[in-house]
MIDRENFI-430068 format. One record per residue (C-alpha): x, y, z; residue in three letters. Coordinates in Angstrom, 1 decimal. Example, Ala and Ser with C-alpha at 12.3 -4.5 7.8 and 13.67 -1.06 7.14 Angstrom:
2
@xx->12.3 yy->-4.5 zz->7.8 aa->ALA
@xx->13.7 yy->-1.1 zz->7.1 aa->SER
//
This chain:
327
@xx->-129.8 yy->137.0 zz->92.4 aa->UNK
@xx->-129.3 yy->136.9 zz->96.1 aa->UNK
@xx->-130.2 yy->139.7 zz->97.9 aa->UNK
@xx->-128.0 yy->141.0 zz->100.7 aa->UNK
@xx->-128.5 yy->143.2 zz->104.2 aa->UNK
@xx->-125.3 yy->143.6 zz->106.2 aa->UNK
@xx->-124.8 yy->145.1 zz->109.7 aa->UNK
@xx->-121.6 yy->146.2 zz->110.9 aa->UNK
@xx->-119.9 yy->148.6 zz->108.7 aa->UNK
@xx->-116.7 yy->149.4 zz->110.7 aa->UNK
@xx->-112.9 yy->148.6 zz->109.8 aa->UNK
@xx->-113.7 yy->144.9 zz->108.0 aa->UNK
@xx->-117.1 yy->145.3 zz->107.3 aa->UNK
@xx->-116.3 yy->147.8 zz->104.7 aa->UNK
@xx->-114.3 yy->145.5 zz->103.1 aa->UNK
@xx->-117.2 yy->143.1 zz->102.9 aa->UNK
@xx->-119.2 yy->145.5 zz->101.6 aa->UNK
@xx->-116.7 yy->146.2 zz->98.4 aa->UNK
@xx->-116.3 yy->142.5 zz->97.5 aa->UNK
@xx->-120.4 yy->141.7 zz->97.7 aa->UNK
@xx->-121.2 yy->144.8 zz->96.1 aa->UNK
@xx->-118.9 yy->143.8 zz->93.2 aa->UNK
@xx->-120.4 yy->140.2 zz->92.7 aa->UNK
@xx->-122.3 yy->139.4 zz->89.6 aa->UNK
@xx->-124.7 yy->137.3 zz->91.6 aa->UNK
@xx->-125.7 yy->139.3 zz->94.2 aa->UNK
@xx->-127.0 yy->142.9 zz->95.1 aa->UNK
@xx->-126.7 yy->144.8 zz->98.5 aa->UNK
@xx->-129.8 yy->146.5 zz->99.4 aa->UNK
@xx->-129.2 yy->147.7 zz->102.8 aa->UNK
@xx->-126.7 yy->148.6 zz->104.9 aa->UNK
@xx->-127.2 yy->149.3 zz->109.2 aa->UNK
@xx->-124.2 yy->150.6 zz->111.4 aa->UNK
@xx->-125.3 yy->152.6 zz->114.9 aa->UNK
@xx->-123.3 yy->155.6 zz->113.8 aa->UNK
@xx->-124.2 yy->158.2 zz->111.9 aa->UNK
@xx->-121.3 yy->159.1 zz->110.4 aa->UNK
@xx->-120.6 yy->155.9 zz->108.6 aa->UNK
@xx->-123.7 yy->155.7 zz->107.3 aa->UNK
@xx->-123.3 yy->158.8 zz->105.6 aa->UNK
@xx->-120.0 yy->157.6 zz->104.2 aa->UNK
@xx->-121.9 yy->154.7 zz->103.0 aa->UNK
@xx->-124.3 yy->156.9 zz->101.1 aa->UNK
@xx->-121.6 yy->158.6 zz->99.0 aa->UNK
@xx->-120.3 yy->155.6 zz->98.3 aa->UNK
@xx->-123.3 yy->153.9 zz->97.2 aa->UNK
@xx->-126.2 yy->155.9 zz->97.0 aa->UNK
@xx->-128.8 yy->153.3 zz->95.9 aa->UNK
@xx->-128.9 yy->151.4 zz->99.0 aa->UNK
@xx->-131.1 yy->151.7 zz->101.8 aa->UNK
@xx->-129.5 yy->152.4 zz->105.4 aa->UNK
@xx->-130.8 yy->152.4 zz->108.7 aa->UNK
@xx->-129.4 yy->152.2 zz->112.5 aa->UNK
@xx->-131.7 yy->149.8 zz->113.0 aa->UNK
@xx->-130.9 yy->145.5 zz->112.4 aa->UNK
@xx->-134.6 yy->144.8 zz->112.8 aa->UNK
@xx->-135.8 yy->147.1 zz->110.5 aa->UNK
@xx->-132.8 yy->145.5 zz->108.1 aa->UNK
@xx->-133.5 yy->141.3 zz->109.8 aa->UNK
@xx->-137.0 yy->141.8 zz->109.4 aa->UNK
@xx->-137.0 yy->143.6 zz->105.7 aa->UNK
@xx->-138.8 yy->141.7 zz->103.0 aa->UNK
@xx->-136.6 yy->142.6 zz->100.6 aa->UNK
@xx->-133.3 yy->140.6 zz->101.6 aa->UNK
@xx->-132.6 yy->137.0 zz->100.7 aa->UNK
@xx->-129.4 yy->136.9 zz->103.2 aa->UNK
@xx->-127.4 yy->139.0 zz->106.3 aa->UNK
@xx->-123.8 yy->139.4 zz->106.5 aa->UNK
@xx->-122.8 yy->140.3 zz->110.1 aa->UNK
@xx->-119.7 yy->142.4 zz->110.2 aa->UNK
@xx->-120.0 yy->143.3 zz->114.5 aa->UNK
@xx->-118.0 yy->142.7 zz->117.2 aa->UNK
@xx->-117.8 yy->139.4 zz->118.2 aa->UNK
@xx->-120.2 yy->140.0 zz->121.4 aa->UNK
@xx->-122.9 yy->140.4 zz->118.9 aa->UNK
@xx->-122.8 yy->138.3 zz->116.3 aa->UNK
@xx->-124.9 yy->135.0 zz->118.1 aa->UNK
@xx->-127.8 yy->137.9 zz->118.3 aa->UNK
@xx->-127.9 yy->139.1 zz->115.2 aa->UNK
@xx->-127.0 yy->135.6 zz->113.5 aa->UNK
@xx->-130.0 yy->134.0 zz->115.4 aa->UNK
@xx->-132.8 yy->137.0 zz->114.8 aa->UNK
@xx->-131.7 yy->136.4 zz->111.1 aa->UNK
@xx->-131.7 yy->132.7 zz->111.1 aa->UNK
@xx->-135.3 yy->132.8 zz->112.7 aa->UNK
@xx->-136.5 yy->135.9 zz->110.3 aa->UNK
@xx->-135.6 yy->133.3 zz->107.6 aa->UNK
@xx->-132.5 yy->134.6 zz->106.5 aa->UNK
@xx->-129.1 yy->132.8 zz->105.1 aa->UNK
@xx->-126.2 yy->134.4 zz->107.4 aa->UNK
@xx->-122.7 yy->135.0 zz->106.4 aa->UNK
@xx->-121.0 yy->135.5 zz->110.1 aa->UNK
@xx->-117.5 yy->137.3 zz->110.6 aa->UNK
@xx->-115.1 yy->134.9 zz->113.5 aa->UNK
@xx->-116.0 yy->133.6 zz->115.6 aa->UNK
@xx->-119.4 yy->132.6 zz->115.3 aa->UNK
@xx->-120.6 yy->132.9 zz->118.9 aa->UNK
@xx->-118.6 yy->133.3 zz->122.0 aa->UNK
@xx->-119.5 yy->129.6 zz->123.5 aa->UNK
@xx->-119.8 yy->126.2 zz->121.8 aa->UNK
@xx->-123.4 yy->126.1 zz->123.5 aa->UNK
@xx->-124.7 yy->129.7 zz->121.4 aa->UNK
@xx->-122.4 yy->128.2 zz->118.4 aa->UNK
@xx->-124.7 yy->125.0 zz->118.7 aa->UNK
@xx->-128.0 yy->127.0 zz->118.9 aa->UNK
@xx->-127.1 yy->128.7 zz->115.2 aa->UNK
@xx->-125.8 yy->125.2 zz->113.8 aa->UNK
@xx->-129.3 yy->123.9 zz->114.6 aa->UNK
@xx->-131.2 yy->126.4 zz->113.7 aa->UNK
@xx->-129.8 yy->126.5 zz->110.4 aa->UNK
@xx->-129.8 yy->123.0 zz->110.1 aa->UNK
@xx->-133.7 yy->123.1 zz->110.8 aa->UNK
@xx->-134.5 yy->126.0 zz->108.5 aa->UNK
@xx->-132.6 yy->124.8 zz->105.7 aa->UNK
@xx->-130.8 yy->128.1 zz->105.8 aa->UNK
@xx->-127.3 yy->128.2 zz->104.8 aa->UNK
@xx->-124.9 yy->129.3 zz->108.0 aa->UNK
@xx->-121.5 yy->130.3 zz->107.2 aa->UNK
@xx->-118.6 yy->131.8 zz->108.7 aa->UNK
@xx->-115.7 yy->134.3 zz->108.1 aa->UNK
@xx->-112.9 yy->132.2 zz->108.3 aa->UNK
@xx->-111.1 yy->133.5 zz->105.2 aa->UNK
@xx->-107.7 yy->131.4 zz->105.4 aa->UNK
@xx->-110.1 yy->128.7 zz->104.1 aa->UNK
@xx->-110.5 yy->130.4 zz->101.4 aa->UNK
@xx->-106.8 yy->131.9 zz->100.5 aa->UNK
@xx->-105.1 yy->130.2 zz->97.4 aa->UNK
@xx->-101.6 yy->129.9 zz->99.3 aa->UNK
@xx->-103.8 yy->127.9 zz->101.9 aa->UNK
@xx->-105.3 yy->125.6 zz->99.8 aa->UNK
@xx->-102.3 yy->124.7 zz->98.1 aa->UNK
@xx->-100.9 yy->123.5 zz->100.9 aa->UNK
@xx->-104.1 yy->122.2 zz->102.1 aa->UNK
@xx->-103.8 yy->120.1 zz->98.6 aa->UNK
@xx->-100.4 yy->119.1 zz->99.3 aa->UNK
@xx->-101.3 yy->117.4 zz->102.4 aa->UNK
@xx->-104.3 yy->115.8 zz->101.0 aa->UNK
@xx->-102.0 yy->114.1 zz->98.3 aa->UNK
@xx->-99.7 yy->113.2 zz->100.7 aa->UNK
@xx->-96.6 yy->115.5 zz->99.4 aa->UNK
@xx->-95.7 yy->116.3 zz->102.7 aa->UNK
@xx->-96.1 yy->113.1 zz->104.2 aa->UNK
@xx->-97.2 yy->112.5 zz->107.7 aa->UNK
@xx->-97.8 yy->116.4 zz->109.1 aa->UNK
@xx->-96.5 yy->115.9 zz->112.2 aa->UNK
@xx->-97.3 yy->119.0 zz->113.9 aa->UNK
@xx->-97.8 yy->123.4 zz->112.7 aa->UNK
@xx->-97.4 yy->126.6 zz->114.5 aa->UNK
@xx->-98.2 yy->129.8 zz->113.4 aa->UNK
@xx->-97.7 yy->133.5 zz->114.6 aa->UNK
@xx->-100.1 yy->136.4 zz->114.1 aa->UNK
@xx->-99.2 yy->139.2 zz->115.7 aa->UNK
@xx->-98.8 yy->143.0 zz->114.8 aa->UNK
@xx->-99.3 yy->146.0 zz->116.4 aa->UNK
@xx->-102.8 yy->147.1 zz->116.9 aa->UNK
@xx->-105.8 yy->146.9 zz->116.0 aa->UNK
@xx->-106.4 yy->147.0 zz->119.8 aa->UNK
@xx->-109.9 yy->146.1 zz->121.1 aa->UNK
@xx->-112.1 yy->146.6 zz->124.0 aa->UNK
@xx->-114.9 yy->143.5 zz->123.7 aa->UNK
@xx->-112.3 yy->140.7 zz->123.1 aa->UNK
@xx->-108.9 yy->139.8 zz->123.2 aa->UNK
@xx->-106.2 yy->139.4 zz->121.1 aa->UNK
@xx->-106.6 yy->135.5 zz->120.9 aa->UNK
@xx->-110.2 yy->136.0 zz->120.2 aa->UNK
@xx->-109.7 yy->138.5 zz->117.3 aa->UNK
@xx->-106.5 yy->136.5 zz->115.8 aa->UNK
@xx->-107.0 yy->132.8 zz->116.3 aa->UNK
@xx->-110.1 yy->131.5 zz->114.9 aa->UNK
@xx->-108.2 yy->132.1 zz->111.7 aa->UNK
@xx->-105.6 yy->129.7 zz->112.4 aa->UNK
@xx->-107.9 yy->127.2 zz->114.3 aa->UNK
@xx->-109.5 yy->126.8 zz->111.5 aa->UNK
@xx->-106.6 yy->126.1 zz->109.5 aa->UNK
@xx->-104.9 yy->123.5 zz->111.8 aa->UNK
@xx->-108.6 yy->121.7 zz->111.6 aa->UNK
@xx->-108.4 yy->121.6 zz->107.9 aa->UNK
@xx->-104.4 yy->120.3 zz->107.7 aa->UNK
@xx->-104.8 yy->117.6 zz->110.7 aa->UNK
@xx->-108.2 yy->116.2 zz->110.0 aa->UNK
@xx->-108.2 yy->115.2 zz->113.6 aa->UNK
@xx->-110.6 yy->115.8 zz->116.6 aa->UNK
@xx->-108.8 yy->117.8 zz->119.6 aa->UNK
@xx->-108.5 yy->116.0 zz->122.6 aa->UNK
@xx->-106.9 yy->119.0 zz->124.7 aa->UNK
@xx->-106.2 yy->123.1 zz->124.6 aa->UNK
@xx->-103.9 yy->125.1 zz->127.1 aa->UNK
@xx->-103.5 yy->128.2 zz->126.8 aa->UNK
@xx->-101.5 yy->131.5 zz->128.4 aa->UNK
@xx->-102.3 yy->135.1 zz->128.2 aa->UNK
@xx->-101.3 yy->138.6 zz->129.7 aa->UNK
@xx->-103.7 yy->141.7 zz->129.5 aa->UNK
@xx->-100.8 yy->144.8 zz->129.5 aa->UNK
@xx->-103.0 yy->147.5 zz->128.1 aa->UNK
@xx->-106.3 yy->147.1 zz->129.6 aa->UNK
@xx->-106.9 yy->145.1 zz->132.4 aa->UNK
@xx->-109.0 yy->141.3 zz->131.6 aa->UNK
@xx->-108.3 yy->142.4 zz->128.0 aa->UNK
@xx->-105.3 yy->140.0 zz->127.1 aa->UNK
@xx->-103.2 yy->141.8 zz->124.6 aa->UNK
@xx->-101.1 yy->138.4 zz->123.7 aa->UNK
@xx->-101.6 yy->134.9 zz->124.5 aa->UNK
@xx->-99.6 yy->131.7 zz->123.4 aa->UNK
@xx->-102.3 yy->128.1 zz->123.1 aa->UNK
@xx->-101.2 yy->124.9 zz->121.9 aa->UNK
@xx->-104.2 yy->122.5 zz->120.7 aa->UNK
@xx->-103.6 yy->118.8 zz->120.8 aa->UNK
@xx->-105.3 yy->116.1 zz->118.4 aa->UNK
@xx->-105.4 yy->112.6 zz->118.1 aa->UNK
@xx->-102.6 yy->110.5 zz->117.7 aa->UNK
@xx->-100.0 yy->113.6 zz->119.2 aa->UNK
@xx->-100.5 yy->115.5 zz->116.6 aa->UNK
@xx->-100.2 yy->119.4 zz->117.6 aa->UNK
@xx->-100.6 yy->122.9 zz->116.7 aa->UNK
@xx->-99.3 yy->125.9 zz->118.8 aa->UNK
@xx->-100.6 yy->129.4 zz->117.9 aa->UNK
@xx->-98.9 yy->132.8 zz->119.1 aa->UNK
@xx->-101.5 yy->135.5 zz->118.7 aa->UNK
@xx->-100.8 yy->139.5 zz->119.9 aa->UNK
@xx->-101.4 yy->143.2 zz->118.7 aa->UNK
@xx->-98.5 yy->144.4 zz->120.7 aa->UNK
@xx->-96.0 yy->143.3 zz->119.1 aa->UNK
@xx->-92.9 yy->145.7 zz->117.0 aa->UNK
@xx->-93.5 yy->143.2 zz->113.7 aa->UNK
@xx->-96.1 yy->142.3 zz->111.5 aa->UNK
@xx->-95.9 yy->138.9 zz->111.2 aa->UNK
@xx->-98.9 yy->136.2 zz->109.4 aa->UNK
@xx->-96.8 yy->132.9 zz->108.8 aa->UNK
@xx->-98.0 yy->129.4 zz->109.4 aa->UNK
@xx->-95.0 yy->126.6 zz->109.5 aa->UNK
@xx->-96.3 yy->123.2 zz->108.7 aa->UNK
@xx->-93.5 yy->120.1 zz->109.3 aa->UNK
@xx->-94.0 yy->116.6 zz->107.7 aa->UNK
@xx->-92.2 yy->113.3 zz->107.9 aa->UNK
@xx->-91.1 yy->114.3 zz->103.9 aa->UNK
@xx->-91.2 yy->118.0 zz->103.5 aa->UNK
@xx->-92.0 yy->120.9 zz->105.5 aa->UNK
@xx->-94.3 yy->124.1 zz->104.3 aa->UNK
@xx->-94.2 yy->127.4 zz->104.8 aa->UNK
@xx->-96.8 yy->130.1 zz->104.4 aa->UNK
@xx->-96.3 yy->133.7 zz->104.7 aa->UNK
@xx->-99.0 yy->135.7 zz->103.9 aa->UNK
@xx->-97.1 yy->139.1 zz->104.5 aa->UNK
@xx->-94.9 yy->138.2 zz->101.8 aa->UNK
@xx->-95.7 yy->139.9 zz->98.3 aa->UNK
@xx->-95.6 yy->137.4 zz->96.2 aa->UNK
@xx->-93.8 yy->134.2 zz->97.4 aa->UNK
@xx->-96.3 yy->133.2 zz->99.9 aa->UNK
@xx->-95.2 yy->129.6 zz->100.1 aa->UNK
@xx->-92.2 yy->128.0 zz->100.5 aa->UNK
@xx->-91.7 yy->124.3 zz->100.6 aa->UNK
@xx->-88.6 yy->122.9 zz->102.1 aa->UNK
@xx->-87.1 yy->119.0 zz->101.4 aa->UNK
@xx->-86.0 yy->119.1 zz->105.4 aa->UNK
@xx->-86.6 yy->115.7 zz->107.6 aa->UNK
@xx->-85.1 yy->113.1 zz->109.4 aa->UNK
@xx->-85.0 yy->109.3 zz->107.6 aa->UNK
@xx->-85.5 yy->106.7 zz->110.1 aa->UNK
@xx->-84.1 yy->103.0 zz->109.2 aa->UNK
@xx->-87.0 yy->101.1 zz->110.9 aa->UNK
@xx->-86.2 yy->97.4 zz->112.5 aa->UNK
@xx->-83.1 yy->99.2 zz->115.2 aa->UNK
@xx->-83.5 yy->96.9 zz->118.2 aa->UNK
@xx->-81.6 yy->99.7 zz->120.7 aa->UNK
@xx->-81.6 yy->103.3 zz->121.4 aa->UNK
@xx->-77.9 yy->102.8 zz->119.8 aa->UNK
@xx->-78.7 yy->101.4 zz->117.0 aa->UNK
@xx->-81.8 yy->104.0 zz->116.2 aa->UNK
@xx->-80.1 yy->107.0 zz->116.9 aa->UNK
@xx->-76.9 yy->105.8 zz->114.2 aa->UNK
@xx->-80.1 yy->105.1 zz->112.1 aa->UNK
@xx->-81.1 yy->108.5 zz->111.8 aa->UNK
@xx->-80.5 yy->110.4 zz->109.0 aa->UNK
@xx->-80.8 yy->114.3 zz->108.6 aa->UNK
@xx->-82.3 yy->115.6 zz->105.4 aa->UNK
@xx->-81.5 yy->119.0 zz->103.8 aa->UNK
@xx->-82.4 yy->119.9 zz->100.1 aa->UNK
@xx->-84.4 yy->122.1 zz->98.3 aa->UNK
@xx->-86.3 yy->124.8 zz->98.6 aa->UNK
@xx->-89.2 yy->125.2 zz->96.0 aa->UNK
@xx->-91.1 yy->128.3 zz->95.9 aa->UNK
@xx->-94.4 yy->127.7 zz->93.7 aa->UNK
@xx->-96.2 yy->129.9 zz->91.6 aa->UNK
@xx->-99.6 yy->130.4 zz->93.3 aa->UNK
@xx->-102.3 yy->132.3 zz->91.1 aa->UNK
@xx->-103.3 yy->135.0 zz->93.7 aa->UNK
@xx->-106.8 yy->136.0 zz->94.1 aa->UNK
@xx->-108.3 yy->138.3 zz->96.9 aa->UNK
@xx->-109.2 yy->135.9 zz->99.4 aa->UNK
@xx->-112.1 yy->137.8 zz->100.9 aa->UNK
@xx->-113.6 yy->138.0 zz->97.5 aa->UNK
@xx->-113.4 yy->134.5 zz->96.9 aa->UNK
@xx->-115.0 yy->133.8 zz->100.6 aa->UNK
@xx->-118.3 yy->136.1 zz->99.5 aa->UNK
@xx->-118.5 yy->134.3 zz->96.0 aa->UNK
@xx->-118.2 yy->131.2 zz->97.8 aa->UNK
@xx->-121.3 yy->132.2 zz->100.3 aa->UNK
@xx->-123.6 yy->133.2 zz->97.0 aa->UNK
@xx->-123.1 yy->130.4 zz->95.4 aa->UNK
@xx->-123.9 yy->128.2 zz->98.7 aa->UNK
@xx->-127.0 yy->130.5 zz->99.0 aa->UNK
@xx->-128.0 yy->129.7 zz->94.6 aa->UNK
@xx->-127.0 yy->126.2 zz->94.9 aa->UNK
@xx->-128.2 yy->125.2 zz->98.6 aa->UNK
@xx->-124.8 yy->123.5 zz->98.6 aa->UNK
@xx->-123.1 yy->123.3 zz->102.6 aa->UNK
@xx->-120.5 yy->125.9 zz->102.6 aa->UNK
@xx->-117.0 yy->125.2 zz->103.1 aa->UNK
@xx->-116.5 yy->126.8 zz->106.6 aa->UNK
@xx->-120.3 yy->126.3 zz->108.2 aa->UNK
@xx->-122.1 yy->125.8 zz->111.0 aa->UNK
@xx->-120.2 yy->122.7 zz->112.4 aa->UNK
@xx->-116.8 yy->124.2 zz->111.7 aa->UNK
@xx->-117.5 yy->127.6 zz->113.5 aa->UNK
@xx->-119.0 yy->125.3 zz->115.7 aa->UNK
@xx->-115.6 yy->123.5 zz->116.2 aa->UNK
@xx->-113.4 yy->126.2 zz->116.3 aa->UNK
@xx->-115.8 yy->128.0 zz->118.6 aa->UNK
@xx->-115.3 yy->125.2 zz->121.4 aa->UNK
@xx->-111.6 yy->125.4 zz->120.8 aa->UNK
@xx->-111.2 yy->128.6 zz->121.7 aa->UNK
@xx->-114.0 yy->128.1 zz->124.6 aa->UNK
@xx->-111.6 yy->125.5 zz->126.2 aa->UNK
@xx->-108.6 yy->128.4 zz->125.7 aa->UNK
@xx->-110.5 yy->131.0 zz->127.3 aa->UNK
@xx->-110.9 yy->128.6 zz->130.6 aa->UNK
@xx->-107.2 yy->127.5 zz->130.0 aa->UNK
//
């Protein structure tokens, strides 16, 4: 049975709170927020735990095998390095830190603990996801030439980081897992409309070896909700929509067949042919994501097994976005 603190009980962190408290192999002993108010929600809730204001009373408590970290992102390489060093496993909402160099400090510190490190990034974890993750690993797409994605919506607007910081270590992550190729190169563009040094949309495109490429669109002013991330490949192109009820992927036979040994531009171009066929929508068995994301973080606490998204992939994403935010 792991045991489990967790600080930060605001918009997400509640919903962390529902999935662990549901787990078989787990219990939540105590809960910390600064106000007052949602504390006392918590206690209707779930009157057995413990609560405080206080995340050293809850870091330092004897009672707790691990911390979940559900704060704005200013906070988190705090709180994730007081738990690491109180001896603590730490489950960490995106991103991780706010530079590469705190990012590396938790990696090693959990590295030199033996403490299992991991972080929020719940796509990793979302069934449409790794079907298509699976697809490209069996080569069913072919060569993945490049993805984009868009997440925007309107609102949730925040104060402490901007709208690229909130929306796109989800995708990051994601275009890390489908290239399996280091980044050579990020550039990125941004306007703050609401609050000024607060960018409220931003467009980045993240280049990786051998020109492969993926270009993110991340705002919460925007009139639609939108969560989609295209994927194109030399054989068939994939498309996941995650506002979609129920078909959430959609795989399209689209590409262009290339006749190799053309000598001249002539000759290659009247040895290109356009490919249009299919579209198959799969049947994906749909579990909560976020659920699956805390199971998988109590298991890599029982086992002592390196979690899927850990230190050196919140690491990675962490110094993506660092090189966007100087872009």
């Amino acid at each position: 049975m792991v045991r489990i603190g967790q600080i930060g009980i605001g918009y997400w962190g509640k919903n962390l709170l529902r999935n662990f408290a549901s787990l078989q192999g787990c219990r939540v002993n105590m809960v910390c927020d600064r106000q007052s108010a949602v504390l006392s929600e918590v206690r209707q809730l779930y009157p057995e735990l413990a609560v405080t204001e206080s995340y050293r009373e809850l870091i330092e408590s004897a009672d707790l095998d691990a911390v979940v970290i559900a704060t704005e992102t200013p906070l988190h390489f705090e709180l994730a390095l007081a738990a690491l060093k109180a001896g603590k496993h730490v489950f960490v909402e995106k991103p991780m830190a706010r530079t590469s160099e705190e990012a590396a400090i938790l990696r090693e510190e959990a590295e030199e603990r033996d403490l299992r490190l991991m972080v929020g990034h719940l796509l990793m974890y979302h069934p449409a996801f790794i079907y298509v993750r699976n697809l490209i690993e069996n080569g069913d797409l072919g060569d993945v030439y490049y993805l984009y994605s868009v997440r925007v919506n309107l609102g949730i607007i925040r104060q402490n980081e901007n709208a690229f910081e909130s929306l796109a270590p989800h995708d990051i992550s994601i275009a890390l897992e489908f290239l399996q190729r280091p980044p050579v190169a990020v550039t990125a563009q941004g306007q703050a409309y609401l609050q000024p040094g607060v960018e409220d949309v931003a467009f980045a495109t993240i280049f990786f070896e051998d020109g492969k490429m993926a270009h993110l669109h991340t705002s919460w002013l925007d009139p639609h909700k939108v969560r989609k991330v295209t994927v194109v490949g030399s054989r068939r192109m994939a498309v996941i929509d995650d506002v979609e009820g129920t078909e959430k992927v959609r795989l399209y036979d689209k590409g262009v067949d290339v006749r190799p040994g053309q000598a001249t531009y002539v000759d290659f171009a009247s040895a290109m042919t356009i490919r249009s066929g299919d579209i198959h929508i799969p049947k994906i068995d749909m579990q909560e994501p976020l659920l699956k994301e805390c199971e998988h973080f109590v298991e890599s606490v029982l086992s002592g097994k390196t979690p899927r998204s850990d230190g050196d992939n919140g690491y990675a994403v962490v110094r993506i976005m660092e090189a966007a935010q100087t872009s």
